[in-house]
C-alpha positions as CSV (number, residue, x, y, z in Angstrom):
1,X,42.0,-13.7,-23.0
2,X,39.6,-12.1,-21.1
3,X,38.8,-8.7,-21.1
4,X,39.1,-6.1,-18.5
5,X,36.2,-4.4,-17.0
6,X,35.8,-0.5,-18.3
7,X,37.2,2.5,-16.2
8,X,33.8,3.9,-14.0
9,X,32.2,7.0,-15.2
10,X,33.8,9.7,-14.0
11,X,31.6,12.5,-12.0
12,X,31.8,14.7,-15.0
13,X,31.5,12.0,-17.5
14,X,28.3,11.1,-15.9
15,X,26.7,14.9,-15.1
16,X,27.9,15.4,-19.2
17,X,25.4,12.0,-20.1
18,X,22.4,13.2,-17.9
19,X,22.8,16.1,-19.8
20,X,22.5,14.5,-23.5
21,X,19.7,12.7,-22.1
22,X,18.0,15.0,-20.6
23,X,18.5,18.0,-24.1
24,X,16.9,14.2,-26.4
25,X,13.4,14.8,-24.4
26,X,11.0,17.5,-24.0
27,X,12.4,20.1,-22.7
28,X,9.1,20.7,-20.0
29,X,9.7,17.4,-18.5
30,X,13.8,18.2,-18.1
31,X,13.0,21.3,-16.5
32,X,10.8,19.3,-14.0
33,X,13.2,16.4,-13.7
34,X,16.2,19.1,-12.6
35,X,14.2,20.9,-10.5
36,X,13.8,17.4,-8.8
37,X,17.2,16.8,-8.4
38,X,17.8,20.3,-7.3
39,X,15.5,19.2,-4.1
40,X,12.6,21.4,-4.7
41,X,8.8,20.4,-4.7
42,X,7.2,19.8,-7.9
43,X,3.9,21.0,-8.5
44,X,0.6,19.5,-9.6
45,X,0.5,20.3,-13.1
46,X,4.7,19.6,-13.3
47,X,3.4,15.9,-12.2
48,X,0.8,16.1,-14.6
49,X,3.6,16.8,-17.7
50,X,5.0,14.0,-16.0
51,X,2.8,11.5,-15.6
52,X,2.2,12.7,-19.6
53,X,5.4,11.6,-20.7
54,X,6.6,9.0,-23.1
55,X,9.1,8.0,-25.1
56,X,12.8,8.2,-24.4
57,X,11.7,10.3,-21.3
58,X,10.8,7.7,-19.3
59,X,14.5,6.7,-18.5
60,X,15.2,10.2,-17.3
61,X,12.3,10.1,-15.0
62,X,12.9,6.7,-13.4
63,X,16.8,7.6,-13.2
64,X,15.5,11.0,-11.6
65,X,13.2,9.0,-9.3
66,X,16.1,6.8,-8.3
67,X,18.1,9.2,-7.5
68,X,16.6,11.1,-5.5
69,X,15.0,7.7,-3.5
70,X,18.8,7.5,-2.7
71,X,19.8,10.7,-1.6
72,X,16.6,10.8,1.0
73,X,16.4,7.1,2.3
74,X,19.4,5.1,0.8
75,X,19.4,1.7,-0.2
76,X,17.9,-0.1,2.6
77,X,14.7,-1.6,1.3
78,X,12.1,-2.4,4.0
79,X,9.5,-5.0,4.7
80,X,7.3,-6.2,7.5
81,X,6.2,-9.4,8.7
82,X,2.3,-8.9,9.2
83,X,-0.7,-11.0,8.6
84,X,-4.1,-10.2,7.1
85,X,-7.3,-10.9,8.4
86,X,-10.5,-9.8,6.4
87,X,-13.0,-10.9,9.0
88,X,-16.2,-10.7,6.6
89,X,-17.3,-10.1,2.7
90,X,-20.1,-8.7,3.9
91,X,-20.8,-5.3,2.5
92,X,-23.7,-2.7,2.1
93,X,-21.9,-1.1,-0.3
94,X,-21.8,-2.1,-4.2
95,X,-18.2,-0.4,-5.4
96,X,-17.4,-1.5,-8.9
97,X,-13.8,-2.5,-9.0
98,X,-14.9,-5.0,-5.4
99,X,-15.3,-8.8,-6.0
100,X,-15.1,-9.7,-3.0
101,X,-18.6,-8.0,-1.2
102,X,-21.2,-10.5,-0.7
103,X,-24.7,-9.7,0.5
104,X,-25.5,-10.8,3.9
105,X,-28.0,-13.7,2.2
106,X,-25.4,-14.9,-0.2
107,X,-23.9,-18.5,-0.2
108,X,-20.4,-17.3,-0.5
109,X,-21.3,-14.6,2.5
110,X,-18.8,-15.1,6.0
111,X,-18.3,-13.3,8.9
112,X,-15.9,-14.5,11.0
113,X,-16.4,-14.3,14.7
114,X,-14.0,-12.3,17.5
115,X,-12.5,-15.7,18.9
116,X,-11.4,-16.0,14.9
117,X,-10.0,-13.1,15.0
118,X,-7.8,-13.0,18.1
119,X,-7.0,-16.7,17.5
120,X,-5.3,-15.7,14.2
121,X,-3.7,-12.6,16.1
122,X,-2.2,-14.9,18.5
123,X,-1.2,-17.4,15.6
124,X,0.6,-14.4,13.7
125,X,2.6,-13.5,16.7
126,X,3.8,-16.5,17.3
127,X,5.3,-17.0,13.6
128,X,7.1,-13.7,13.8
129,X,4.8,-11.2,12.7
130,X,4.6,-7.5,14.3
131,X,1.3,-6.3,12.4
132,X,-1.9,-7.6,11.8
133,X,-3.9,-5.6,9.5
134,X,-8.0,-6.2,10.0
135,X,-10.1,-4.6,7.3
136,X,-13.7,-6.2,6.0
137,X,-17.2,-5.1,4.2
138,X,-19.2,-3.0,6.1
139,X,-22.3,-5.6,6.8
140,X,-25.8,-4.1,7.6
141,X,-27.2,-3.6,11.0
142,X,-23.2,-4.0,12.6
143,X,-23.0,-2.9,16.2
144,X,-21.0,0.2,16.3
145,X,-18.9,-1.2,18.8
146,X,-17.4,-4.2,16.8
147,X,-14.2,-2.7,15.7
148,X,-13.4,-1.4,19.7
149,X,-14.3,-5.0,20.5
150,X,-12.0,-6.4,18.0
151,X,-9.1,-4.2,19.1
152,X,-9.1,-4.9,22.5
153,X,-9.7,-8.8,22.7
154,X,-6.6,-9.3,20.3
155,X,-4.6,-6.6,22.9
156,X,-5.8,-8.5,25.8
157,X,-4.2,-12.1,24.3
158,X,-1.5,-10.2,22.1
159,X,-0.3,-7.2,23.6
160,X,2.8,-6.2,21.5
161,X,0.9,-6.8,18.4
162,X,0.3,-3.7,16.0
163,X,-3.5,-3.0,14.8
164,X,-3.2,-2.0,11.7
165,X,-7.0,-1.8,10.6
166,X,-9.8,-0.3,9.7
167,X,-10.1,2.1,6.4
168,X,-11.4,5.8,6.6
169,X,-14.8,4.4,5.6
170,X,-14.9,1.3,8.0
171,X,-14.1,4.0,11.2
172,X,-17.1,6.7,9.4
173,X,-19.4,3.7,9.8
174,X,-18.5,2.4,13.1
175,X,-18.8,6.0,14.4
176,X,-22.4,6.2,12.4
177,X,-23.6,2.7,13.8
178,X,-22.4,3.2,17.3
179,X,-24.2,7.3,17.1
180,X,-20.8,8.3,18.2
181,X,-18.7,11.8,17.3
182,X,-15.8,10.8,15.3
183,X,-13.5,12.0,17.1
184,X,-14.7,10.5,20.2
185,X,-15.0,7.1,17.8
186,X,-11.1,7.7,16.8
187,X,-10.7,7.6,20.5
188,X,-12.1,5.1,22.1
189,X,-10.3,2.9,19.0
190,X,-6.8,4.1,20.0
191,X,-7.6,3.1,23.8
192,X,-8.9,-0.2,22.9
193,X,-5.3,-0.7,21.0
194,X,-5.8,0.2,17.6
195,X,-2.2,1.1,16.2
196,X,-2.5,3.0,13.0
197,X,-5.1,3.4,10.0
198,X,-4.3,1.9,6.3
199,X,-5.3,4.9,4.2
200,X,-7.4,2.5,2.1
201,X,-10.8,3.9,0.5
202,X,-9.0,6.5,-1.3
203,X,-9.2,5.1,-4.6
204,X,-9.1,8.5,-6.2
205,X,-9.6,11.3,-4.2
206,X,-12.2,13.3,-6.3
207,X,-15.9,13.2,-5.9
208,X,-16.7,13.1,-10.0
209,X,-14.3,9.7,-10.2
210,X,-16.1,8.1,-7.0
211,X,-19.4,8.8,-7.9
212,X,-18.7,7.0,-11.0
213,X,-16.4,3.5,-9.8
214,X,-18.2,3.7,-6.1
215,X,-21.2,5.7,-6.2
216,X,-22.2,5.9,-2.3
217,X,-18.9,5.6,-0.8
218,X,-17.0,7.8,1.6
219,X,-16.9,11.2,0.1
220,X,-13.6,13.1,-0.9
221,X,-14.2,15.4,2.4
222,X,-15.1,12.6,4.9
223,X,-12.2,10.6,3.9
224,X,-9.8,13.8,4.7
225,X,-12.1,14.3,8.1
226,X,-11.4,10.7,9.4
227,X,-7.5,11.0,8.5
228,X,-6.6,14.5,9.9
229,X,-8.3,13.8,12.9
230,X,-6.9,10.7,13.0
231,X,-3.3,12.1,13.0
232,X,-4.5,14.9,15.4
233,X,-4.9,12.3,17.9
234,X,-1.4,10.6,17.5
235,X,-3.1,7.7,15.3
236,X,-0.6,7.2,11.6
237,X,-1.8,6.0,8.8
238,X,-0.9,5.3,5.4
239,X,-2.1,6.4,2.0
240,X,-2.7,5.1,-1.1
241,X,-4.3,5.8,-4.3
242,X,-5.9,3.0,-6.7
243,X,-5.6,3.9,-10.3
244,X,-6.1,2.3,-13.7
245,X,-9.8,2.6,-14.6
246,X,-10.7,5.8,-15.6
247,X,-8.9,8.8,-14.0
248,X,-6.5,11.0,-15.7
249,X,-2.8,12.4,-15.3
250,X,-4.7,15.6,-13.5
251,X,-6.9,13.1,-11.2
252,X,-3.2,11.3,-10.2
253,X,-1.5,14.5,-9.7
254,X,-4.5,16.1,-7.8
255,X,-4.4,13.3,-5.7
256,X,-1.1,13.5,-4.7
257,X,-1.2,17.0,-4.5
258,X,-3.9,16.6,-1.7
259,X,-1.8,13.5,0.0
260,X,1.3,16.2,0.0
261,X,-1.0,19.1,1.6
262,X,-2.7,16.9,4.4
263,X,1.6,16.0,4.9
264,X,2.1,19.2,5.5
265,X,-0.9,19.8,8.0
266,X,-0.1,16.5,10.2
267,X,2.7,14.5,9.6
268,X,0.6,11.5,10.1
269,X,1.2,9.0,6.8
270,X,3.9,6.5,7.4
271,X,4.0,5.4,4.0
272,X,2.3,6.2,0.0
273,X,1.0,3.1,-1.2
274,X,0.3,2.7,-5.3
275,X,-2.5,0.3,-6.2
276,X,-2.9,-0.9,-9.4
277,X,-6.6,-2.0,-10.4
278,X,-7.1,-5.2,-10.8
279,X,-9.9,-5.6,-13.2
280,X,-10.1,-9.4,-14.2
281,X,-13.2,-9.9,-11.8
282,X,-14.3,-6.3,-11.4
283,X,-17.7,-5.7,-11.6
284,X,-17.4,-2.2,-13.6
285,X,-14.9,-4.2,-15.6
286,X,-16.4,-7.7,-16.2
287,X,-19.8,-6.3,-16.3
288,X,-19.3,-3.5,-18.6
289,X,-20.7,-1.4,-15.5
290,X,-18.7,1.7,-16.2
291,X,-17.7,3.0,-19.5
292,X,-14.6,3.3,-21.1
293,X,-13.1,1.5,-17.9
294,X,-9.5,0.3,-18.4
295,X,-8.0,-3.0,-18.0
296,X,-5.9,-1.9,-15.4
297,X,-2.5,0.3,-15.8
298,X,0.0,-1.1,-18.3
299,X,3.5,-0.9,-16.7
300,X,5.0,2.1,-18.2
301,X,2.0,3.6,-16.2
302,X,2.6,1.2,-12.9
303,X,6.6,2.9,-13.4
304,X,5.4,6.2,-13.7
305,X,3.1,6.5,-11.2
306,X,6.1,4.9,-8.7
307,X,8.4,7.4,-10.0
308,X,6.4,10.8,-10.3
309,X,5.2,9.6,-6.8
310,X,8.8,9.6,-5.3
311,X,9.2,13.2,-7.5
312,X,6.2,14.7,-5.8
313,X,6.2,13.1,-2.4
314,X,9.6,13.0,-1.4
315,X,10.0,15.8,0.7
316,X,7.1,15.1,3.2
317,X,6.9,11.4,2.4
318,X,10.0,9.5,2.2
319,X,8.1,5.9,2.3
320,X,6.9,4.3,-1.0
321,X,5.9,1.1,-0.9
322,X,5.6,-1.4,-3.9
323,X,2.3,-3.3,-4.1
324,X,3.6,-7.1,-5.1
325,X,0.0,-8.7,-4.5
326,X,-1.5,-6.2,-7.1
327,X,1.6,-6.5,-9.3
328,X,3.5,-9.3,-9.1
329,X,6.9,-9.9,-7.4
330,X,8.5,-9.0,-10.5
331,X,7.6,-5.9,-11.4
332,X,7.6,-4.6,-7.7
333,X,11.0,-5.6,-7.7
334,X,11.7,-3.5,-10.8
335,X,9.7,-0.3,-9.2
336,X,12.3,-0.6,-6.6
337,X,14.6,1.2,-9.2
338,X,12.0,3.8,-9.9
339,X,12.1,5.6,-6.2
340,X,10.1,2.8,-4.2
341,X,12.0,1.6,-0.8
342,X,10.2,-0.6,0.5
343,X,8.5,-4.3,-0.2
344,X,5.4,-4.0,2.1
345,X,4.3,-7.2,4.3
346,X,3.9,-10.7,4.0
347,X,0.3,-10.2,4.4
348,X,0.1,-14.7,4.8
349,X,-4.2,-14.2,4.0
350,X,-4.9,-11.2,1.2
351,X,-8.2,-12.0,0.6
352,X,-9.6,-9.0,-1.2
353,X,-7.0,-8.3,-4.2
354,X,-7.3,-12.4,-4.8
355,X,-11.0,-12.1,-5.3
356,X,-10.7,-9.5,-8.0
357,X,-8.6,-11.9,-9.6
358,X,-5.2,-11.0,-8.5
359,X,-2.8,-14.0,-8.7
360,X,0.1,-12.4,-6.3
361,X,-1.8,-12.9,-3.0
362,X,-1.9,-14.7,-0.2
363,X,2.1,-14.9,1.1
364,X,5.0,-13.6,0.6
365,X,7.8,-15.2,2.7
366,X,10.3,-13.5,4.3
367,X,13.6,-15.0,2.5
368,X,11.3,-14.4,-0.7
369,X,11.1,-11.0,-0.1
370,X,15.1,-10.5,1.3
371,X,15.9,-11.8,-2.1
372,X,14.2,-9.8,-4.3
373,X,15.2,-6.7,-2.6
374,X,19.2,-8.3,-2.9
375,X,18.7,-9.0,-6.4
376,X,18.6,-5.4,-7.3
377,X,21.7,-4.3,-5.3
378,X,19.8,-3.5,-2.2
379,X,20.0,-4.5,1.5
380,X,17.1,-5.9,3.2
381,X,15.2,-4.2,6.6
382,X,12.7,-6.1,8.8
383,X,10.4,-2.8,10.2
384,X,7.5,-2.3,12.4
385,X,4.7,-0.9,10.7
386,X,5.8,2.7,11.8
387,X,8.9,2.0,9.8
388,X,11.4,1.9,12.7
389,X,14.4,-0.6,11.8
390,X,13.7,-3.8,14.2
391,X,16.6,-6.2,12.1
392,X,18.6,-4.4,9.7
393,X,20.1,-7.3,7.7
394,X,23.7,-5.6,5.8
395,X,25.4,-8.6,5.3
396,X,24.4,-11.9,3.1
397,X,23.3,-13.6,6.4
398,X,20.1,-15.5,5.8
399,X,18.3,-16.0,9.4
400,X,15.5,-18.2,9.1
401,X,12.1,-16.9,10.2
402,X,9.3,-18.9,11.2
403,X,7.3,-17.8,8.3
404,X,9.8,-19.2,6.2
405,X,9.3,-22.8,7.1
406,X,5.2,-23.7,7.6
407,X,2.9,-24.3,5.3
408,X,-0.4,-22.5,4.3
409,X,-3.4,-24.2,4.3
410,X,-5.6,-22.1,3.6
411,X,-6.5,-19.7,6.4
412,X,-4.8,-21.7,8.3
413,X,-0.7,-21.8,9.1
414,X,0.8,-24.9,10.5
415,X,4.3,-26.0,10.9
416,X,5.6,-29.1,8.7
417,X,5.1,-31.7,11.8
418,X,2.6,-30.0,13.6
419,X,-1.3,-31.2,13.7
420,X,-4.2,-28.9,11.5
421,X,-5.2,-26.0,13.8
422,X,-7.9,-25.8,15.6
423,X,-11.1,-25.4,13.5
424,X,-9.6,-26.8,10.3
């Protein structure tokens, strides 16, 4: 005989058990946890007692995270179809958690030229992707110009395409090599077609972490600088943080706390973006270079940092994207139940994760990604990169992209029956 399913909670049955759970934890983090619920913003040091927590108070917080994730943006998870293209490895800079710079004399040194470039645009385009997002080293003696360049030869054979590229630090030095203001820089890129800014280079955004896991990089202020007036001159971006190594619960929360601010100021991030640090190849990691340097977050901390995230952000940033290339499909797919909502791209060439030994990159296709987002109980969304809905996808209908039938060779994409590309 089998048995019949249980009765659902009731609505007081289940406000009575949040209670029991949330009176067997600290009673700091309930208070923090409720005041989420109740809507309101949490503040730095409340994510810092957060982020502190352990225990049987991580349930609450990822149930809290949840929750809330629900109330703001539902349960449609989002992804785009986009394509990577890191044009060089060249780099004057020597950051410690980057194995993939090469100096310009190195055997393993490439820099792709423009014609590369726009060919792979026009390749992406015509597999389905919306997005291609271009970011590189920063190679000595580059003409100013290059990144206007780039933008508008892949608008002249691509049009509709999004430009996603360029960090913070990769605009800084175009406007430094080409002597130009940078706000005159951020404009002339915009004209030329570029789309939107990934808030890359932020790493952690305070000056005593940098000068120790990037000495030489973009300061705290310049990075700000190049965003704000970005967004003052209608150009999004995103933001992310990469944590891990050595920063602390304040370092996390200040971080946030200054992502949340700049919110506030512009409206200008279409997303938060989480990045685990992959260490395996890591210079400061592999080398010893930095001490006390941490193998990378374990995954209560990957949980946390999604959930507190969601907690903090929620009310200026609704968007928080998993990172499956820096930790694997599966437990992305799990951060989708701790206030994430959306799968990021299929990126098809991740070049710089893979070379600090990430083993997620490359491609994710898009029936791969539709079915990790189902298998949690939520329903799929193809987006642009500015997150409006371009095939919302209710049903258990299973269209079949391009993507989802060539293979990868490579940098290269070719259909099953089709010849190598041109240049293989």
């Amino acid at each position: 005989m089998v048995a019949s399913a249980p009765d659902p909670l009731s609505l007081p049955q289940l406000r009575s058990s949040w209670e029991r759970m949330l009176g067997a934890i600290d009673p700091t983090v309930a208070r923090v946890l409720d005041k989420s619920l109740q809507g309101e913003d949490i503040s730095q040091q409340e994510a810092v007692v957060l982020f502190d927590a352990e225990g049987p108070a991580l349930n609450p917080l990822i149930l809290a995270a949840d929750e809330v994730r629900r109330r703001t943006v539902g349960d449609v998870v989002t992804y785009v179809i986009n394509r990577n293209i890191n044009f060089t490895n060249v780099c004057i800079k020597r950051c410690g958690f980057c194995a993939f710079s090469r100096g310009h004399r190195q055997e393993e040194a490439y820099f792709l030229p423009v014609e590369e470039l726009v060919r792979r645009a026009k390749e992406a385009w015509e597999l389905g992707a919306t997005e291609v997002c271009i970011q590189a080293g920063l190679p000595p003696k580059m003409d100013g110009h290059l990144y206007i360049d780039i933008c508008r030869a892949i608008k002249k054979e691509v049009p509709d395409i999004h430009i996603h590229a360029f960090s913070p630090e990769e605009v800084l030095y175009g406007a430094v090599r080409s002597r130009t203001p940078l706000e005159e820089y951020l404009k002339m890129l915009k004209e030329a077609g570029l789309g939107s800014l990934p808030g890359t280079a932020a790493e952690i955004l305070d000056d005593g972490i940098r000068k120790v896991i990037s000495p030489g990089r973009i300061s705290t202020a310049d990075w700000v600088r190049v965003v704000t007036t970005a967004h003052r001159l209608g150009i999004p971006s995103s933001s992310t943080i990469m944590y891990g190594h050595v920063e602390s619960s304040w370092h996390k929360a200040r971080h946030l706390s200054l992502l949340r601010d700049i919110q506030k100021e512009t409206g200008g991030f279409t997303e938060f973006v989480p990045l685990g640090f992959v260490y395996w190849e890591a210079p400061m990691y592999r080398e010893g270079l930095v001490k006390d340097v941490r193998a990378g977050a374990t995954g209560s901390e990957v949980v946390k940092m999604y959930a507190v995230s969601r907690l903090m952000l929620n009310n200026w940033i609704p968007n928080v994207q998993v990172s499956w290339v820096k930790e694997g499909p599966k437990l992305a797919q799990f951060c989708l139940n701790a206030g994430a909502n959306d799968f990021g791209g299929t990126l098809i060439n991740e070049s710089i994760s893979t070379a600090a030994g990430a083993i997620h990159g490359q491609l994710m296709r898009p029936r791969e990604l539709r079915t990790l987002i189902r298998d949690v109980g939520r329903r799929p969304a193809q987006r642009s990169t500015t997150y409006e809905i371009l095939r919302a996808l209710d049903g258990q209908e299973e269209p079949l992209d391009i993507l989802d039938s060539v293979e990868v060779n490579g940098e290269h994409l070719a259909s099953p029956s089709s010849a190598q590309c041109p240049g293989e």
